[in-house]
N, C-alpha and C positions, 0 to 999 in steps of 0.2 A: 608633563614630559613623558615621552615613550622611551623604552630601551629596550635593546637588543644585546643579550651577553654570551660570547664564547669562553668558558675556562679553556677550552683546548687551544685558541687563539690567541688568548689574554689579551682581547680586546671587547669593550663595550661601544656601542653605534647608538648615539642620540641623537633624538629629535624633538628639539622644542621649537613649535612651531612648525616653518617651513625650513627653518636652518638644519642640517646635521654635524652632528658633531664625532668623533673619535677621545676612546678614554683608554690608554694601555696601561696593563700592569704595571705597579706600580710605579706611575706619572699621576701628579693634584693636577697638572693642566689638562684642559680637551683640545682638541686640533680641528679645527673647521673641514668639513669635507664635504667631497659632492658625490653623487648615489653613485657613479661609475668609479668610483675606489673600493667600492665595497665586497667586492668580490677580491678584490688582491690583499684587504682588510683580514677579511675572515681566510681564504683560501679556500681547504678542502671540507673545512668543520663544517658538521652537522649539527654541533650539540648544543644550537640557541635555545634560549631561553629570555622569553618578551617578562617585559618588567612595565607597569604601567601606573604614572601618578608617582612616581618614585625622583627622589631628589638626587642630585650629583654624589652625596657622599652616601646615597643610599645603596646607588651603583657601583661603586668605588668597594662599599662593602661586600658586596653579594660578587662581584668578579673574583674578587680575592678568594671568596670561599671556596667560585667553582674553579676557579687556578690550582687550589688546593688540592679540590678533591682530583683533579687530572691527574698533576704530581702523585698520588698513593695510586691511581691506576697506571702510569709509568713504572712506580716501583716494583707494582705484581706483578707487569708483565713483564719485565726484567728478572724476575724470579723465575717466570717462567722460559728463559730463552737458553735453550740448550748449546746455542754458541758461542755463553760467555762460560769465561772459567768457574770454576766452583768459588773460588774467592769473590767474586764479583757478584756473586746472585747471594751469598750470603749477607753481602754487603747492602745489599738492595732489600734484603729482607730486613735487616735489622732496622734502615731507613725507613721504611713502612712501617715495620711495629712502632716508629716514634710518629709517623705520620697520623696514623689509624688511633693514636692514643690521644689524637688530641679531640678530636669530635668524633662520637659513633656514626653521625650521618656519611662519615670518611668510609666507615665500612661498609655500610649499606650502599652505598652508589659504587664501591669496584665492584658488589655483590652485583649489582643488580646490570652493570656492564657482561660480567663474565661469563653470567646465566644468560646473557640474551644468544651467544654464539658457543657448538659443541669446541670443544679445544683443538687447533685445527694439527696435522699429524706429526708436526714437525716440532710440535710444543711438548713439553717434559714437565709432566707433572712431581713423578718420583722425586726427578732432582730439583723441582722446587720445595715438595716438603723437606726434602733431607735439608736445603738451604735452610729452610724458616724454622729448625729442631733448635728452642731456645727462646724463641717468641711465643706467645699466647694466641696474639686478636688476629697475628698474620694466618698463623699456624691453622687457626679453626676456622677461616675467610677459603683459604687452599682446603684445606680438607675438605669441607661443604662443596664446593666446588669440583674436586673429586666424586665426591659421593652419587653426586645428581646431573652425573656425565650423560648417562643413558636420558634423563628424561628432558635434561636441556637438548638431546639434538631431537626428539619430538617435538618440544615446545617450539622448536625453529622450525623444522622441515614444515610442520601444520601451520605456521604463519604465512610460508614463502607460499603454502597451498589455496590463502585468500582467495577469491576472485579480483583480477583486478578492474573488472567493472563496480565493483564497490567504492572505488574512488572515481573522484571528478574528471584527474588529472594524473595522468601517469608519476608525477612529481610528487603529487599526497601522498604515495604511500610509503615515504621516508617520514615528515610530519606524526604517523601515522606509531612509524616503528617507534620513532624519537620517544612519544609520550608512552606507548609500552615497556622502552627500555624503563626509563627515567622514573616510572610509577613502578617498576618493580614486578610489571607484569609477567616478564620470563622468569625470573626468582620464584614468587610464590606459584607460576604455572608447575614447574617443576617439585617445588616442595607438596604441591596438592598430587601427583602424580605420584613420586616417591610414595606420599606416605597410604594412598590409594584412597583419597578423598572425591567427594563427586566436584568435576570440573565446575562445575557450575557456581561454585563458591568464589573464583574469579569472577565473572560476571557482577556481582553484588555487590564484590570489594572494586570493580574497575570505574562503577557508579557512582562512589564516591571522592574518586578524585578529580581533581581541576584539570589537571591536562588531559586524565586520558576523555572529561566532558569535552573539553575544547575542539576534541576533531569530530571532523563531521562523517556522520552515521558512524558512530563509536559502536552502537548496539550492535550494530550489523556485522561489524567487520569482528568485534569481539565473538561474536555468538556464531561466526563464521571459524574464527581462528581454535575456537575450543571446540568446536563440532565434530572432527576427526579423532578427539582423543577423549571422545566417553566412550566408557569401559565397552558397550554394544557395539561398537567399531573398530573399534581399535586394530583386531586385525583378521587376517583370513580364516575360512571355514577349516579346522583341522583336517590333516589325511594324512595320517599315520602312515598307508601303504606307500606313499610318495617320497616318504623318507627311510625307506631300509635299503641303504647304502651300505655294500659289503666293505670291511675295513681292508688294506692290504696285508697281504704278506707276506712282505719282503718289505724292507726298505729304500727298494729303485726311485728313484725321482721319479718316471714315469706312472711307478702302480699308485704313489702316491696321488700325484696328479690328477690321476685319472678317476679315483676313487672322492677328492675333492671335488674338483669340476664338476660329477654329479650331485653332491650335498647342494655346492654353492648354487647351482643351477636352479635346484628346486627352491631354493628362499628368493633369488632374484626374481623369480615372476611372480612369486608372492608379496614381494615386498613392490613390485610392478602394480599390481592387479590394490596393494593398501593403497596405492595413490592415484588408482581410478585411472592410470596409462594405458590398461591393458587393449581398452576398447577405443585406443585412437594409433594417429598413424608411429609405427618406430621413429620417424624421423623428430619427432618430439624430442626422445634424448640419443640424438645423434646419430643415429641408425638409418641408412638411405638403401633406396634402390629396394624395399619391400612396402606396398597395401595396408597389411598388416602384420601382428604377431605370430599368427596362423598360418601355416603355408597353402594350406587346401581347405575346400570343404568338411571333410572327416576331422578338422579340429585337432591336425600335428601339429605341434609346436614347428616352427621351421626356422629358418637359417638366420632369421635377424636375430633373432635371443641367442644365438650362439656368437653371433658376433659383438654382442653387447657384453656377453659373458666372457670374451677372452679378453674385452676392456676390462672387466672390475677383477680378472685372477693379477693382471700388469699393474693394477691400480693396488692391490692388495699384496700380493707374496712378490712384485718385484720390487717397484719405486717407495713400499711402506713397510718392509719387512722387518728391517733392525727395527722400524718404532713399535707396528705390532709385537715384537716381541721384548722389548723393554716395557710394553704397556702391559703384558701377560706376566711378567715377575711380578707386578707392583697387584694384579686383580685375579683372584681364581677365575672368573665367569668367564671365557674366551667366548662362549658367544656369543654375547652382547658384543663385546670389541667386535667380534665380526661384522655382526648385523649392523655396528654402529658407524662399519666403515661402508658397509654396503649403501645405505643411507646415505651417507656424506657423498659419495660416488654418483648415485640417480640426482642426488640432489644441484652437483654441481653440474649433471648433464644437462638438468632441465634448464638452469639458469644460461648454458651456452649448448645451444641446440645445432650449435652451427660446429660443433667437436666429428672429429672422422674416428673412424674404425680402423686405426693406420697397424694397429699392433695382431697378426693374427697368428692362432691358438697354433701352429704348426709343434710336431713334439721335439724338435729342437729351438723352441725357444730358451733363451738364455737364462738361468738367475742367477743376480748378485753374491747368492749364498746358498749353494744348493745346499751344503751340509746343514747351515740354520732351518733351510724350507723340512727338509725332511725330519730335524727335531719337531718342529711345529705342528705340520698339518695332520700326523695323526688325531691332537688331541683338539686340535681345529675338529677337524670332521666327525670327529665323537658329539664334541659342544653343539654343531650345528646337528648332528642327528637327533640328538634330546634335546636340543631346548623346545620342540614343537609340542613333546610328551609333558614336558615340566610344564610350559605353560596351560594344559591341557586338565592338568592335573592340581595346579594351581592358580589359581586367579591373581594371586598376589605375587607370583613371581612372573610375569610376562616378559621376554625380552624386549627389550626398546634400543 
């Protein structure tokens, strides 16, 4: 007999023989079905997992498990949602540390969920440790997870950066992601990263697991997916002269602005030029109506990178501002958070190419919180003028 198991469905899909069958959480009976229910079966779930030679009560066990471990990935992410009350995410933590107590594989798989995607801006981490202050296994699952923010959104962005002619089928490279979540692939990419170990010790460990052998050219696409992030790569040729950005002085929203705008300007086409964009057309991430990044032959920079850069100041100090700076109490590094929003930014450009340039940089654009913007971007534009020098100067502190 074959199976097919969703825990996030809490349904298993058998086939013995030519018959199929249906097994839902907890039900001893199967339900006869036919292969056009199976989609309204499962729904949206990605998270199959084939089971092969395996008996009804074998099945029966192994959904339960993966039912399980959802429920302790419901509860973390319930900890982490900032528009429940604080009573309610404590509550949610408490349920976890009882969830997470009962098999360690509980913890390893919301690990190895949470590592695969950066925390996205509207998530709270703060207020989920403060929830989880009292618990052990939840407490150090969040913290880890804090700690290795920076190098889970490399571990992603360099994934999304495959090629996708390395799969067959546009549809493989979800198969593809599934066994990298699920082996733990983004977890330990990240902890080898953190701790500034050679990539390549992935590769070795991804050899010996069954799932991630099961997809096809696993080498390729693995040796693809770490490629961008050995330490030779990693990022642009330093230039010091590129970043001495005079501070203001005064505290005007404008001087501010304006003395940002060029810090942020020069990391954008660096972190452009990290993802090999710089030599194709702007319309890539969203940007129409220019050839290229270049306006002329002499090699100005010209007017699409400005338009691209009044998207990521709207994306960053307007619609992300309270979280950047609830994110900035809870970490001294501001620019990592920058850079890691910047990141997020190109990242979701490239994924929807088809995004306009609706918001432009004129000096009365609005913000939500001018008094918050101009706490902030002093010590914003400080962070992004030295982090070039610090990683320059260190190898082991690099922003990500």
């Amino acid at each position: 007999m074959e199976a097919m198991i969703s825990g996030r469905a809490g349904v298993a899909l058998l086939w013995e023989g030519p018959q199929l069958f249906s097994l839902h959480l907890g039900d001893e009976e199967v339900v006869s079905r036919r292969e056009w229910e199976i989609p309204f079966l499962l729904g949206d779930a990605r998270d199959l997992r084939e089971l092969k030679g395996a008996s009804r009560r074998q099945v029966a066990v192994e959904l339960a498990f993966e039912a399980r471990q959802f429920d302790a990935l419901h509860l973390a992410l319930l900890t982490l949602d900032s528009d429940l009350s604080e009573g309610l995410r404590e509550e949610a933590a408490v349920e976890l540390e009882e969830v997470l107590g009962e098999d360690p594989r509980f913890a390893e798989f919301v690990e190895n969920v949470l590592f695969s995607n950066p925390l996205p801006a509207d998530g709270d981490l703060p207020g989920a440790l403060k929830a989880a202050q009292g618990t052990e296994i939840a407490l150090r699952v969040l913290s880890d997870f804090e700690r290795h923010q920076s190098q889970i959104a490399d571990a992603w962005i360099a994934w999304q950066g495959i090629p996708g002619d390395l799969f067959a089928r546009s549809e493989d490279r979800q198969p593809a992601l599934n066994a990298a979540v699920r082996s733990g692939g983004f977890r330990r990419l990240a902890g080898v990263l953190l701790e500034g170990e050679p990539v390549e010790i992935l590769l070795g460990e991804a050899l010996m697991n069954r799932e991630v052998l099961a997809v096809p050219k696993h080498r390729e696409i693995w040796a693809q997916w770490v490629k961008p992030l050995r330490e030779e790569s990693r990022y642009p040729e330093f230039r010091p002269e590129a970043l001495y950005v005079a501070e203001p002085d005064d505290d005007s929203g404008e001087e501010v602005r304006g003395a940002l705008l060029a810090a942020l300007r020069v990391r954008l086409r660096e972190e452009i030029q990290r993802l090999g964009l710089w030599e194709v057309s702007p319309s890539s991430l969203g940007i129409y109506g220019f050839e290229s990044w270049e306006a002329d032959s002499t090699g100005r920079v010209g007017e699409a990178l400005d338009e691209l850069l009044a998207d990521l100041f709207v994306y960053i100090f307007v619609d992300r501002l309270r979280s950047l700076s609830t994110q900035v109490q809870a970490k001294d590094d501001i620019g990592r958070l920058v850079v890691l929003n910047i990141r997020h930014f190109l990242e979701e450009r490239q994924q929807d190419s088809h995004a306009t340039s609706d918001d432009v940089m004129a000096p009365g654009l609005t913000l939500e919180d001018p008094q918050l913007f101009r706490a902030l971007a002093p010590s914003v534009l400080k962070a992004l003028t030295e982090s070039a020098r610090t990683r320059e100067e260190s190898p082991s502190n690099h922003p990500t």
